[in-house]
N, C-alpha and C positions, 0 to 999 in steps of 0.2 A: 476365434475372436482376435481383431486386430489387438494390441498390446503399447503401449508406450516405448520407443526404444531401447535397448539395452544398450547403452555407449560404453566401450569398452576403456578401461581406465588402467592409468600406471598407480601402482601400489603405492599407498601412502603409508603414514608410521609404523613400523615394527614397535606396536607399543608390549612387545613380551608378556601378553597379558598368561595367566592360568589355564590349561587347558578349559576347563570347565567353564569357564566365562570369556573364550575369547571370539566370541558374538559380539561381546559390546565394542570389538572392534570398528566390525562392519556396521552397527548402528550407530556409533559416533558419527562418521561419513556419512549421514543420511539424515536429515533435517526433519523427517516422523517425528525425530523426538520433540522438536520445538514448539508442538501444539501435543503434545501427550505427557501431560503431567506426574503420570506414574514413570516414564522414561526422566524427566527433570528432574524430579526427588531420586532417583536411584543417583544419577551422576551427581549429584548435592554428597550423596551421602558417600559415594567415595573420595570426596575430597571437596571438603566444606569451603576452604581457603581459594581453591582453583577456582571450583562454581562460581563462590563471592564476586573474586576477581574478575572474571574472564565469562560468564556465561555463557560457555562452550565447551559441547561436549570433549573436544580434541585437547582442549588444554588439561581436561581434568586428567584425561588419561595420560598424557606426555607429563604432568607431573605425579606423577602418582609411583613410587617406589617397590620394589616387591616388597621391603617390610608389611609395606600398605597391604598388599595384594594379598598375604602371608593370612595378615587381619583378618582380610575380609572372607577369604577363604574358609576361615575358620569360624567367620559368622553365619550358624547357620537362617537366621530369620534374612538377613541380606539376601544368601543364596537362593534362597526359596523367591524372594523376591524378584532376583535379576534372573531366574527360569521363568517367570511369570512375563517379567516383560519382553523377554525374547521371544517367547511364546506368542507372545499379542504382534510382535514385530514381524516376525515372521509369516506367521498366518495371513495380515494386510500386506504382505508383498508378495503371497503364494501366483495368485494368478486370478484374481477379482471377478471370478466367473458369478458372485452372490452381488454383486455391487450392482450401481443404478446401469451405467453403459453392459458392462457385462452380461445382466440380465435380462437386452434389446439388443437383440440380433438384428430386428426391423432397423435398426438405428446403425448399423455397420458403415461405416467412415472409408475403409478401402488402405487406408494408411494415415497416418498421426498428424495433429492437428500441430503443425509449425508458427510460434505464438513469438514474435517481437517487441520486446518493448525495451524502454533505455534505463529503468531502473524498478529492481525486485525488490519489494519488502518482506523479508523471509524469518528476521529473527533479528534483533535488537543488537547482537555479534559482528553481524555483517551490516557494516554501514554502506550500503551500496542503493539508498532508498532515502527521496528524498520525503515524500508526504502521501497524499490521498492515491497518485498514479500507481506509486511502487506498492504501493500495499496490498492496491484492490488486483495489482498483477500478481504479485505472494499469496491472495488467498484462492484466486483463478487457481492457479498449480497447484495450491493441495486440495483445491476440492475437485480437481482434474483427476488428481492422484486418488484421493477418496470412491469416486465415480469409475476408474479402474479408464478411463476415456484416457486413448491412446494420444497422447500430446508432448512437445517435447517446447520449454523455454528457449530465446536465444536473446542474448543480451550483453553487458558491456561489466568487465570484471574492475571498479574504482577503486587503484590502491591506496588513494587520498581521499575515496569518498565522498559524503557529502560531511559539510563542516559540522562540527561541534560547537554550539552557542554557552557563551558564557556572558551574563552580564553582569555590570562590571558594579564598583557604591554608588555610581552617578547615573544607572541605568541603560547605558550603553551597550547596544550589544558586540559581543567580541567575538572575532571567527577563526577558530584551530579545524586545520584539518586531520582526521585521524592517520596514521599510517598501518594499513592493512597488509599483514604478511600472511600468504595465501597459504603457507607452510602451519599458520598456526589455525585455521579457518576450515569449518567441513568440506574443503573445496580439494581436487586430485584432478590432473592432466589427463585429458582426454588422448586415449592413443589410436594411433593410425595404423593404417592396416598394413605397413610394413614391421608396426611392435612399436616404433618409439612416439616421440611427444607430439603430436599433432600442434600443426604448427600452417597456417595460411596466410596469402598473398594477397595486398589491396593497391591499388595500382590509385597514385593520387598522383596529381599535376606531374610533374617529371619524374618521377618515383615511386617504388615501391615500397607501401609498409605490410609491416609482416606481422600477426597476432599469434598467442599461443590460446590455446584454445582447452581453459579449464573447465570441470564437470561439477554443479552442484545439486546434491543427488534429492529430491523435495518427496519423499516416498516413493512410488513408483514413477515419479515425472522427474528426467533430467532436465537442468540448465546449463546451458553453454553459455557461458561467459569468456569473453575474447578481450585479450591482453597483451597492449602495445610495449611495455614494459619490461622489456628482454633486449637482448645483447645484441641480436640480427638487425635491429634498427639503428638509424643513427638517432643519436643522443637529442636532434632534437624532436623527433617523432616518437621518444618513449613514452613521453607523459603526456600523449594523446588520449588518453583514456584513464589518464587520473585523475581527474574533478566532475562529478556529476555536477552537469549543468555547469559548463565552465561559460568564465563572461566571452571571451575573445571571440567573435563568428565564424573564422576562421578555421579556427580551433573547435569548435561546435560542429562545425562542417566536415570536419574531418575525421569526426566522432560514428558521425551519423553513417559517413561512409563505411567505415567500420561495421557498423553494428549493420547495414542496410546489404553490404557489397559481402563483406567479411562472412555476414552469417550466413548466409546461400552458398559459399564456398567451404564452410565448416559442414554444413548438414551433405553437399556432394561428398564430404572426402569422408564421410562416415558411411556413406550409401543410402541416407536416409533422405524419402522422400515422400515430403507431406501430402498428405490428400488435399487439405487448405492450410494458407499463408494467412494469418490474422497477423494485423497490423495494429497493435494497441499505441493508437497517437502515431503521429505523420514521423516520429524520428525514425523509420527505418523503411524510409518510401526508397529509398536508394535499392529496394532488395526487389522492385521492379524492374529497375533496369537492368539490373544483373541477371536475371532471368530473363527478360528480352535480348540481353543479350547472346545469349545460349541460342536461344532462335533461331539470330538472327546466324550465329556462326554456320550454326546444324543447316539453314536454310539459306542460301545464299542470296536467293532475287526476293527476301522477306522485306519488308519495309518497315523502320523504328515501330512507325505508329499501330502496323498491324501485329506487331509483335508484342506489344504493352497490351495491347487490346486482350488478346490472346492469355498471358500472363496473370488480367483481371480477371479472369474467371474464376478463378478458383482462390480469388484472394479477397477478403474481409476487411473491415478498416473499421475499429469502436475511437469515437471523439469525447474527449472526457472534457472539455472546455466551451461554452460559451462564450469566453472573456476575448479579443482579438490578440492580446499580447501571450497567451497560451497557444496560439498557432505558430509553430516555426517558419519564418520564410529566409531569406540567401537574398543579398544584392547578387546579380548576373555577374556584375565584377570578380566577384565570390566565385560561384558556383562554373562560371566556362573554363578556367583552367583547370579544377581540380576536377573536371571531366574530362580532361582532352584526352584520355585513352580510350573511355566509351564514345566516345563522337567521332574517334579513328573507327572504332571495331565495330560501329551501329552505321556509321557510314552515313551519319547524317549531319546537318548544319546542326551548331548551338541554340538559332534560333527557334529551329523547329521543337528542341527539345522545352526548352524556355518556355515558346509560347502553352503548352499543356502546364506550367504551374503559375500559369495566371489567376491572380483571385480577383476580387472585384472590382475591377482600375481597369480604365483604359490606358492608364500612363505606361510607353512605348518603353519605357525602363524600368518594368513594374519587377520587383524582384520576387525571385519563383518559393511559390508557396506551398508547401510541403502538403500541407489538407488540402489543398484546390487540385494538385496533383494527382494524388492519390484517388481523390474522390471522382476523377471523370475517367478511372478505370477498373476501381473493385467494382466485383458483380454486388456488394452487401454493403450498409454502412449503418451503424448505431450510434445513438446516444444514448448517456447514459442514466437516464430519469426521463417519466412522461415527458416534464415539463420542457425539459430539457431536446429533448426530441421535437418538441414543437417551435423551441428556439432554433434550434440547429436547421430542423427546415426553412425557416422563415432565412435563415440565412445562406441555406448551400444547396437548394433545392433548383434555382435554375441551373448551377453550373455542374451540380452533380446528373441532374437527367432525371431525378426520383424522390421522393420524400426519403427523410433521414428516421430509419426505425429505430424506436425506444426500447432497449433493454435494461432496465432497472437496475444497476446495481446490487450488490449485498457484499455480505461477510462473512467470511470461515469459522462458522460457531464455534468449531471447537478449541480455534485460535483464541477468542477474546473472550468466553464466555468463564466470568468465575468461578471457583471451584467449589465456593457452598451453595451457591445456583446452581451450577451442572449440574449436582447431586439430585436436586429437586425436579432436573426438566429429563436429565440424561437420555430416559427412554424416549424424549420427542427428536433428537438433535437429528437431522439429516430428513428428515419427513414432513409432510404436513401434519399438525399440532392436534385437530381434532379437539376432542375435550379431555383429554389427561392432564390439561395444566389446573381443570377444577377439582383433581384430588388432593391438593395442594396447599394444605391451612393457613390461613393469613399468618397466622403467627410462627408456622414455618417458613415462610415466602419471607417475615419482615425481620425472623432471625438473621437468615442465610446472607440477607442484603448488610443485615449491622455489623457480621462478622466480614465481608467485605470492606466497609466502610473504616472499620477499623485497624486493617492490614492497610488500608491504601494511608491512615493519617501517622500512621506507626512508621512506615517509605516515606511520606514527603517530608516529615519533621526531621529525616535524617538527610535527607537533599535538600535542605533549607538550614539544617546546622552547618553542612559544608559549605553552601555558598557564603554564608554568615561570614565564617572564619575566613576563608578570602578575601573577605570584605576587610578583616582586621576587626572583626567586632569583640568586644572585651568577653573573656570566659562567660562572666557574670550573665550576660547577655545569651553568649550560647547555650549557657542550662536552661534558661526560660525557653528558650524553643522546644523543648522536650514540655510536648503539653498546651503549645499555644492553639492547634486544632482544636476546635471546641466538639466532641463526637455528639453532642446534641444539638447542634445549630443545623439547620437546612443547609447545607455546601450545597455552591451553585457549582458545575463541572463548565469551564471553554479553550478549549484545542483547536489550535485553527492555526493554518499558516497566516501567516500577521500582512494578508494584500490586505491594502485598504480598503475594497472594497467587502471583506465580512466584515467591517465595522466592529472590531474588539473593544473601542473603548464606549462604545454607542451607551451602555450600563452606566457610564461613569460620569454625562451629559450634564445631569443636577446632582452634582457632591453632596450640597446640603440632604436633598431627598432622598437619596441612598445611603448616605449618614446613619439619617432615622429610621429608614431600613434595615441596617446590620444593625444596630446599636440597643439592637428592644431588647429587653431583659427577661419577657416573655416569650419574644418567640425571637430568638439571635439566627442569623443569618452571616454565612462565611463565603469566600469565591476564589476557587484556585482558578491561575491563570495556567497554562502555558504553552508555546510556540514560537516558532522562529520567523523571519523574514529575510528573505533572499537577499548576500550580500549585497547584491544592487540596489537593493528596494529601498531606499534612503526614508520614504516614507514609512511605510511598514515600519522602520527601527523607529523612527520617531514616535511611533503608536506605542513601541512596547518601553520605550524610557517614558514617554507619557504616564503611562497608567505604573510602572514601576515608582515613581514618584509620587501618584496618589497612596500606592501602599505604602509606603513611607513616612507618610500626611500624619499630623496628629490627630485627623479626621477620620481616618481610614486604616491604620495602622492594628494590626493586628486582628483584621476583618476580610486584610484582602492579599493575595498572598501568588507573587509569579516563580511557577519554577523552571529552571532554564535547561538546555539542551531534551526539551520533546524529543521523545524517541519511542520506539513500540514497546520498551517496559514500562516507560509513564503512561503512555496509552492505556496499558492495560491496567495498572492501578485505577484511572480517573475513571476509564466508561466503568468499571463495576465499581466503582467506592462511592462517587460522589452521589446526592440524592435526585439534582434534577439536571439536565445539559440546556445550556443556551447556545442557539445560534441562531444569529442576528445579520445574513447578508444583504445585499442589497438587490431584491429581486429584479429581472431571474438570472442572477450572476454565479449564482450556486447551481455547477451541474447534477450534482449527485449530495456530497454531504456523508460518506459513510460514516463518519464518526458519532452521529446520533445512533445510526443503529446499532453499531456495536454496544452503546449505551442502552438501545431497549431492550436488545435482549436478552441483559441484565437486570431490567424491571425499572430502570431507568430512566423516568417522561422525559421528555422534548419540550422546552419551551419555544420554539421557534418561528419565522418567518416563513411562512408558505412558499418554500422556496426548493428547489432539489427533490431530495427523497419524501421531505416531510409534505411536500404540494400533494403528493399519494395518497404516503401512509398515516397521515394524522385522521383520524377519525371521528373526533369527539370527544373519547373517552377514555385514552391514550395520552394523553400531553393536554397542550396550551398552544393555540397558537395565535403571531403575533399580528395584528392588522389583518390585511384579505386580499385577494388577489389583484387589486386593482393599485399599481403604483401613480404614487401624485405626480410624479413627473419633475418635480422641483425638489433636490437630492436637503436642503433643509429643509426646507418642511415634511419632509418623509422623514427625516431625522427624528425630528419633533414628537410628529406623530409617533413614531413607533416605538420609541423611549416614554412618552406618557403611556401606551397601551401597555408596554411592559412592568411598569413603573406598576401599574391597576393592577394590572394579574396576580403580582408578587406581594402586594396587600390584600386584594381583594377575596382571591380565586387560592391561590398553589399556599401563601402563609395558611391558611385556615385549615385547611384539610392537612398538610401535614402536620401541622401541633395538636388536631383532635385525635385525642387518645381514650382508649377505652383499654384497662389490664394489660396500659404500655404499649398496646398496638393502633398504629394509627387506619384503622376499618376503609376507612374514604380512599387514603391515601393506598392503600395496599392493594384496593381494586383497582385504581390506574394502574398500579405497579404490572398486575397481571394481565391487563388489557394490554400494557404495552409490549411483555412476552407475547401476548395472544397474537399482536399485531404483526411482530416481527420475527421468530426465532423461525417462522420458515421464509415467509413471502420474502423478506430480505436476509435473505442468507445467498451464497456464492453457491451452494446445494442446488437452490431451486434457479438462480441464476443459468447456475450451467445448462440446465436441461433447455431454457431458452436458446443461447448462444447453439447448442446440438440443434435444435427442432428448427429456429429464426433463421437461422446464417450458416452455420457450418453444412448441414446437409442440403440447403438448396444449391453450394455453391459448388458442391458434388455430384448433385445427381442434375438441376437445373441452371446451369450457367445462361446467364441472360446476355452476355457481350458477343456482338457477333465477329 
């Protein structure tokens, strides 16, 4: 059975641990623990203050004393404990010959699936992930890893990340970048095969820049992360690869080279060679030509175009954007000089290269478009939602050659799914559901969700006391935060990068009617907000000083409630805590939407717009949804419309059912609860995903290449 790579690494901390426990060395270095809760509570418990701080296994261990050790050593309920979760660690990295790939021989790949993308969501530590992209690539890798499906990350190591939002007393949002030191980070240098640090060459405009080439170990799935930020470069191409998603194009271009050219030349110098190249998003189309170029070297009388040709076979491409400003393209001005060494060594004009990333312009200066590029040479290409699939077609089906196939998204259950839930589904997680979720008592299912609900308002009232204090608000003020969560009001849960076009403030349309919405004494109703918006997005920030000013309202004030810098541990609090999720986009602008399902299943309905994932998975009897497939065409009065059908539902439909109660259980409500596990904890999981991505794409482009 083919295997995921083993990349051989330089030795990270001598943290001097106890004979008897120094396992948790090597499990610190291994990001398993970031989705296995029995691994996070052990690192909790040796060092409460570290964990607090720093939710990272490496720091708890780098601070942690022999006194400490001495301790714990002589705890014996600990020790029994950290035998047990080595135990479980070990066992899932032995050799997955019991796992889903492992277990489908017929499914044999030939060699490891080489997976591109410009930002992982791996763990709320490593700020190297800006939203929906990085996440749904972070749960790709461990349900890769889960699956035992030989696959290896390659990507870009941000040691200024993506920023940190704070808003300010006037609602302003404010942008810190973090500084990541890779020394403190489950992250260790990938070494080459002469022993030392692995270390590659990217040839940009008159120069070369050089990456170190770090390993982030995701269970059995490495990530290679490549890092401008070293001494071999001149000072102004170090902090090429320190801002996800930087403004500059340039500099974006330079990125992408990196990650596109860089990462082809990291997996040569380790000897690894994919069976397919998946391309998650156009930022690392650059990693065709670097293969055409190999070609064309090996091949002398090759020609560029039959060399790319050639390269598409065996390479995939998933588009996570219907929106046009989601596709990356390069003015020409841009993009020919910081090629002039592939256009030496390909031997061909600029403009021949040019014209292949033509998107849908005749204009003779059209700048080359990173998706139109790619798209008229993978042999495979997805989208990711039916719906979405049927947009994508309508829009890249001439120039790709083919309909654009739908791969549904999901999510890494055992990543978001809460832990007095888990309890309840445990035995379904990785499988289809079947009927084990109706041995399940309502009033165990409406327990499991309250002590959720209650841990998540227990966190925001202490990330709502410290923004407070920032603010300068008077003590007086900060003790009343402790308590202003009302745990029997309906919390609405909305997470959403703040593009205008999910419409975040769409709820907040008639202040008066949403007034008397939250304000009932009978049935109260609460709404955490939170998200960020792209330094550039000037709109976007004005959406979220917008609605930060109605929570501030004497109207609204203590009904509505934004917390700042979204990140994957607020994530995980909102999808299992709160009671319903809204998303409100503007259809069909929404490709996918993971964030609802992470919320269902939790047992968390959907109120939303038939849009993304919910165009699918809504069923009936599962959620709410908001209006119907057919948009007006005219962006206010679809406004209108769809804030009065919301406006209905929340009176008419979702308040009732959840305030009927029977011996404290709300009976109505608890059966959407479990409709909507029903609906989701396999069909949208990255579990059943993957097997798509194996059966759709990856082995037709192995065994059937269609490019001739």
């Amino acid at each position: 059975m083919t295997t995921s790579p083993r990349v051989p690494t330089i030795a990270g901390h001598d943290f001097n641990l106890p004979a008897d426990l120094d396992g948790l060395g090597e499990l610190a270095y291994n990001l398993w623990w970031s989705w296995t809760p029995r691994a996070q509570s052990l690192f909790s418990r040796i060092n409460v203050g570290a964990w607090a701080r720093h939710r990272n296994a490496i720091a708890v261990l780098r601070y942690s004393d022999q006194a400490r050790w001495a301790e714990l050593s002589a705890d014996e309920d600990f020790m029994v404990d950290a035998s047990r979760v080595l135990d479980e660690f070990n066992k899932y990295m032995a050799n997955g010959a019991d796992s889903w790939y492992g277990s489908a021989p017929e499914r044999a790949l030939g060699g490891p699936i080489g997976y591109f993308c410009a930002e992982y969501g791996i763990h709320e530590s490593m700020q190297i992930y800006s939203g929906g992209l990085g996440i749904l690539a972070g749960d790709h890798c461990k349900s890769a890893s889960d699956a035992a499906l030989p696959f290896i990350g390659i990507g870009l190591l941000y040691r200024r990340g993506y920023f940190r939002q704070q808003i300010d007393a006037d609602g302003h949002q404010e942008h810190a970048q973090p500084d990541l030191d890779p020394s403190q980070l489950p992250l260790r240098r990938a070494r080459g095969r002469d022993g030392a640090p692995l270390q590659v060459s990217v040839e940009i405009a008159d120069r070369e820049v050089h990456a170190a080439v770090w390993v982030a170990q995701v269970g059995r799935v490495p990530i290679l992360l490549l890092d401008t930020d070293i001494p071999d470069n001149d000072k102004a191409d170090r902090p090429i690869t320190h801002i996800l998603y930087v403004r500059g194009r340039e500099m974006r271009l330079c990125q992408e080279l990196v990650l596109g050219i860089g990462g082809v030349r990291a997996l040569r110098a380790l000897g690894i060679e994919p069976a397919v190249w998946h391309l998650n998003e156009g930022h690392s189309a650059f990693l065709l030509l670097e293969r055409a170029r190999e070609l064309i070297v090996a091949e002398p009388g090759l020609a560029a175009g039959a060399a790319l040709r050639r390269v598409g076979r065996d390479a995939v491409f998933t588009i996570h954007t219907p929106v046009p400003a989601g596709n990356e393209v390069f003015e020409r001005d841009v993009v020919t000089p910081a090629l002039a060494a592939w256009f030496t060594a390909a031997r061909v004009e600029p403009s021949e290269l040019l014209e292949l990333g033509r998107g849908h312009t005749d204009d003779p200066n059209a700048p080359f478009d990173m998706t139109a590029f790619v798209l008229r040479h993978a042999s495979g290409a997805n989208a990711v939602s039916q719906l979405h699939g049927r947009t994508a077609t309508e829009t890249w089906q001439e120039l790709a050659g083919h309909p654009i196939d739908a791969i549904t998204n999901g999510v890494h259950v055992p990543t978001w799914l809460g832990r007095p839930v888990r309890r309840l589904v445990k035995a379904t997680i990785g499988a289809p559901l079947g009927d084990a979720l109706d041995a399940v008592r309502d009033d165990e299912l409406w327990s499991a969700h309250q002590q959720q609900k209650r841990e998540m308002i227990g966190f925001l009232e202490g990330r709502l006391a410290r923004q407070l204090a920032r603010h300068g608000e008077s003590p007086a003020t900060l003790r009343e935060v402790r308590g202003v969560l009302d745990p029997d009001a309906l919390t609405i849960g909305f997470a959403r990068r703040f593009a205008t076009y999910k419409r975040a403030d769409l709820l907040f349309s008639d202040e008066e009617r949403l007034s008397h919405i939250l304000s009932s004494v009978q049935r109260p109703v609460q709404i955490v907000i939170a998200g960020k918006a792209h330094p550039a997005d000037r709109p976007g920030q004005q959406v979220i000083q917008h609605i930060f000013g109605l929570s501030r309202s004497d109207r609204l004030r203590g009904r509505v409630f934004i917390v700042e810098d979204y990140d994957m541990r607020i994530a995980r609090f909102l999808v299992g805590g709160v009671d319903i999720w809204l998303n409100n986009p503007r259809r069909p602008m929404e490709a996918s939407g993971t964030s609802g399902m992470k919320a269902a299943i939790n047992g968390i309905p959907s109120v939303s717009i038939l849009d993304g994932w919910w165009d699918e998975g809504f069923n009936g009897s599962n959620g709410w949804a908001i209006g119907d497939r057919e948009p007006d065409g005219d962006d206010a009065a679809q406004d209108a419309a769809d804030v009065a059908e919301l406006y209905r539902l929340l009176e008419d439909e979702i308040l009732p059912r959840f305030f009927d109660r029977s011996d404290g259980v709300p009976a109505a409500w608890v059966s959407t609860m479990r409709a909507s596990i029903a609906s989701a904890l396999w069909q949208f999981s990255t579990a059943r995903m993957l097997t798509e991505y194996v059966d759709r794409l990856y082995l037709p482009a192995v065994r059937e290449p269609v490019r001739a």
